[in-house]
C-alpha positions in Angstrom: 0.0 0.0 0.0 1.4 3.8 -0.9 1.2 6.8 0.9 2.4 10.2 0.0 2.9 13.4 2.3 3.0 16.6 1.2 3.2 20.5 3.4 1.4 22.0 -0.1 2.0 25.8 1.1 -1.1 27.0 -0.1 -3.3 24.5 -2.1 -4.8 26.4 -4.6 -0.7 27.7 -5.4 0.5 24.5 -5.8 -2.4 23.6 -8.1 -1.1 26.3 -10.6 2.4 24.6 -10.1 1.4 21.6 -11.3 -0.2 19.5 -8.4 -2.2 17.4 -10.4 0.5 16.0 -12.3 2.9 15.5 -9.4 -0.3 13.4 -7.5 -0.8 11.4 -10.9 2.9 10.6 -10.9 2.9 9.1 -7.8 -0.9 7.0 -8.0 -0.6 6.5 -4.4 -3.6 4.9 -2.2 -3.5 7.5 -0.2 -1.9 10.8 -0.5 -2.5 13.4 2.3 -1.5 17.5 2.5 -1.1 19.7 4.7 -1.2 23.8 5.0 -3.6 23.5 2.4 -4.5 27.2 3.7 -8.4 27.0 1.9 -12.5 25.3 2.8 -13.3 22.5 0.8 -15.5 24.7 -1.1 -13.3 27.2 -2.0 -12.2 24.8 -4.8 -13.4 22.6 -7.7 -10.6 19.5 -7.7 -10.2 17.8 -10.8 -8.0 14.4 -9.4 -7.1 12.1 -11.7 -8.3 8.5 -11.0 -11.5 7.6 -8.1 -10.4 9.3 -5.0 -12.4 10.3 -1.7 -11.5 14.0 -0.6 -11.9 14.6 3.3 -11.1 17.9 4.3 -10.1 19.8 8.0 -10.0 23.6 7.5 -9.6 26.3 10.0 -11.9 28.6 11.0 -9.7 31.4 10.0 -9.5 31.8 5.8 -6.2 30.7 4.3 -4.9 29.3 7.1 -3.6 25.8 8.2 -5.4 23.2 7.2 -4.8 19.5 6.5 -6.5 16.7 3.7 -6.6 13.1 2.2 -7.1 12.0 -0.6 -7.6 7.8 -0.8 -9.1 5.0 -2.8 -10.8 3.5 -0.1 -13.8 5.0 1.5 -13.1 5.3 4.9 -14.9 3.6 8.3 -15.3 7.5 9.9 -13.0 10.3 10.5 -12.4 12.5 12.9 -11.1 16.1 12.5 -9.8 17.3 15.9 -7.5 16.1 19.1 -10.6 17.1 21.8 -8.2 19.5 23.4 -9.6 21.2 26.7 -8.4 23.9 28.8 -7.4 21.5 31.5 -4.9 20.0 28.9 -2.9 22.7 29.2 0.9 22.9 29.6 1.0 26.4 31.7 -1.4 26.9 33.8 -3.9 29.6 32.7 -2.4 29.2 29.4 -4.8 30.3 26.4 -6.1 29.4 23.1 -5.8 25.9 23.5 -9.4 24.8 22.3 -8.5 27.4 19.8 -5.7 25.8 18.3 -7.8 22.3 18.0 -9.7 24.9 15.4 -7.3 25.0 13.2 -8.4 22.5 10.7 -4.2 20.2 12.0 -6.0 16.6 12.2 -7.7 15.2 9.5 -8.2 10.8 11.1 -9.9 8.4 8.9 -10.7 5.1 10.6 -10.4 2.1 7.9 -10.6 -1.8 8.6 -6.9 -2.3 9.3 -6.1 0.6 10.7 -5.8 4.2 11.0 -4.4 7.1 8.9 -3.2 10.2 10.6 -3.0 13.6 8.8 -1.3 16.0 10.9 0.5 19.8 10.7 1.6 20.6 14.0 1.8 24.1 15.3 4.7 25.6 14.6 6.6 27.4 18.2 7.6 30.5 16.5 10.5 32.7 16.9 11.7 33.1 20.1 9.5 30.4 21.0 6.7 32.5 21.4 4.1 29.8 21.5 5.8 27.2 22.8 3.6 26.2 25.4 0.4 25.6 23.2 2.9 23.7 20.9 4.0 21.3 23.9 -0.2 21.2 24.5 -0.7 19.7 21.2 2.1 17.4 21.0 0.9 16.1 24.2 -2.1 15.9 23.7 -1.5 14.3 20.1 0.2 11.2 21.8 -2.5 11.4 23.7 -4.5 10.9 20.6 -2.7 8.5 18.5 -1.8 6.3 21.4 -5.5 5.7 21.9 -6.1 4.9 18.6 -3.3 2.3 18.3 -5.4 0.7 21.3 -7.8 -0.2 19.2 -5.5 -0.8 15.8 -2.2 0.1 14.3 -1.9 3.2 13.1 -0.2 4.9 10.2 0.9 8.8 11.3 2.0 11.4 8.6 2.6 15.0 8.0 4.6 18.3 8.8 5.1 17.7 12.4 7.6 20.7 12.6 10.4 19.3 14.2 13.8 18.2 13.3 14.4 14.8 15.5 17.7 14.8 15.9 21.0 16.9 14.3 21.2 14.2 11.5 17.8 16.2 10.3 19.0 19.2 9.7 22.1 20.9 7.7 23.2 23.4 10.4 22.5 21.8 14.1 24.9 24.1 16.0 23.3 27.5 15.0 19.7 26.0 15.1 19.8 24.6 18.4 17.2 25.8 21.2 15.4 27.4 17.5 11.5 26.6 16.6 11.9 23.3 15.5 14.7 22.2 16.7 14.4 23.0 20.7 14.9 20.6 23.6 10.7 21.0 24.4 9.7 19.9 20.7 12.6 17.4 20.4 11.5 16.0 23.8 8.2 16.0 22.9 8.8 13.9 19.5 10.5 11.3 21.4 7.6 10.8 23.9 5.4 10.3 20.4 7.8 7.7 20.0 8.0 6.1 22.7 4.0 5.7 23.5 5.1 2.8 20.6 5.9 4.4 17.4 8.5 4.2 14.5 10.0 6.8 12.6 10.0 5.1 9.3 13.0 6.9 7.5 15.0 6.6 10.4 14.0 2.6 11.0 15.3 1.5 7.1 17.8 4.5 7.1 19.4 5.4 10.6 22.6 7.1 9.3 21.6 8.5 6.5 22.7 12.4 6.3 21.2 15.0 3.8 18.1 13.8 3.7 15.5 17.2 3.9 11.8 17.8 3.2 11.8 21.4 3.7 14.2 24.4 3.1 13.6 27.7 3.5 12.7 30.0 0.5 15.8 32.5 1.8 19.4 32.2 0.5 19.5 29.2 -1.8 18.7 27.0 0.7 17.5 24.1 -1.7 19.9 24.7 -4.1 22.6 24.2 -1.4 20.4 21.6 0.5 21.2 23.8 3.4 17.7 21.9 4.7 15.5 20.2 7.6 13.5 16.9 8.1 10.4 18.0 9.7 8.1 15.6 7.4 7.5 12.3 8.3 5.6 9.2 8.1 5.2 7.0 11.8 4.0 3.8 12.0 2.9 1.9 15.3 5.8 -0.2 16.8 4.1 -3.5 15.2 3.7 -2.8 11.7 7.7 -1.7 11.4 8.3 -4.9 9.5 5.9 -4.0 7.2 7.6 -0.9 5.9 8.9 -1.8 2.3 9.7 1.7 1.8 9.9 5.2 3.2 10.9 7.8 0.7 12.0 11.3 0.5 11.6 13.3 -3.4 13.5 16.8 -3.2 13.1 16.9 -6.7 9.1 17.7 -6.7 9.2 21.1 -6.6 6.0 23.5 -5.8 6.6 24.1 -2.3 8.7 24.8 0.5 8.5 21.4 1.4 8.9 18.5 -0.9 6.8 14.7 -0.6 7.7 12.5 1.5 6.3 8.2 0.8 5.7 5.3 2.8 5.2 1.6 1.4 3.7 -0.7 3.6 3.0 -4.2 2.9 -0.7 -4.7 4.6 
């Protein structure tokens, strides 16, 4: 079974840079974006192939927002973590319902298992939102660990973090940076440890160089001067299924590029 990945930066942009034929290219089962940054209605799609479209938008226009596209008609989905104020990280701390408005979980339920869609907040310079960031990543564990109660679960999207300093070109300057802090870093390894596998990681542990995102600012792709923030998770018991996990800098029409999983279910 193939899955694709993809941070779009602004859906109805990448259409016009050729989104269509990138998503034909690839004929994945499922292929899921995020920051598609639109509603559902605000577009007429013209997929190639038979595909089910389930959207998450945010309540704010042209912002956020996560998709998936797949062959199979899912069991259900669900569109948001159930965040409450008493999940928060700081005391008194606000906008955490809000930021479970922000169209970041888009969950379908199939037979086997379920997919995961997700674009986590990003901390912001200087950390600035930090503490709803932790929120979410707690309270997406939370999440996905309850799901893999009931059956595996296959996790993907821009979770805006660099693991460790083999995913990202410049480690020294970046460190304590958004995306690359102790809290987030921290934060993906709990993810991991409530029993999931970092798929790129699991069939390539050493492998340096290997980005889904650059920044638009001083040739950064051209120079892969880039970070891994993109990923595909699996839980702990379907690793020996992975056949594949890809990366494909050369699919341009973003800041980000696709990132692939093949599992054999």
């Amino acid at each position: 079974m193939k899955f694709i990945s993809w941070n779009v930066n602004g859906f109805r942009a990448n259409v016009k840079k050729g989104f269509y034929e990138v998503f034909d290219s690839f004929g994945a089962d499922i292929f899921a974006i995020q920051e598609t940054k639109l509603q559902a209605e605000q577009i007429e799609l013209e997929l190639p192939g038979q595909y089910h479209d389930y959207w998450s938008h945010a309540v704010k226009k042209g912002y956020s927002g996560t998709a998936v596209f797949t062959k199979t008609e899912p069991l259900s989905v669900q569109h948001h973590l159930g965040l409450k104020p008493s999940d928060a990280s700081v005391k008194g701390l606000q906008g955490v319902t809000e930021i479970d408005q922000e169209g970041r979980i888009c969950a379908l339920e199939f037979e086997d298992f379920y997919f995961v869609n997700c674009y986590t907040p990003n901390a912001q310079d200087g950390l600035a939102r930090i503490d709803l960031r932790m929120t979410w990543g707690a309270g997406f564990t939370r999440f996905a660990s309850e799901l893999d109660k009931d059956k595996p679960v296959v996790i993907c999207g821009d979770l805006n973090v660099a693991h460790n300093e083999i995913d990202l070109k410049n480690f020294k300057s970046n460190k304590g940076n958004a995306g690359f802090s102790d809290e987030e870093r921290a934060d993906f390894n709990q993810l991991l440890d409530a029993g999931f596998t970092d798929t790129f990681r699991h069939l390539y542990p050493d492998l340096a160089g290997a980005y889904s995102w650059w920044s638009f600012r001083g040739n950064a792709r051209a120079n892969n001067t880039g970070w891994r923030i993109d990923y595909f998770l699996v839980s702990d018991r379907l690793a020996d299924s992975i056949v594949s996990a890809s990366i494909y800098p050369e699919v341009i029409g973003s800041d980000h590029c696709p990132v692939g999983l093949e599992l054999a279910l």
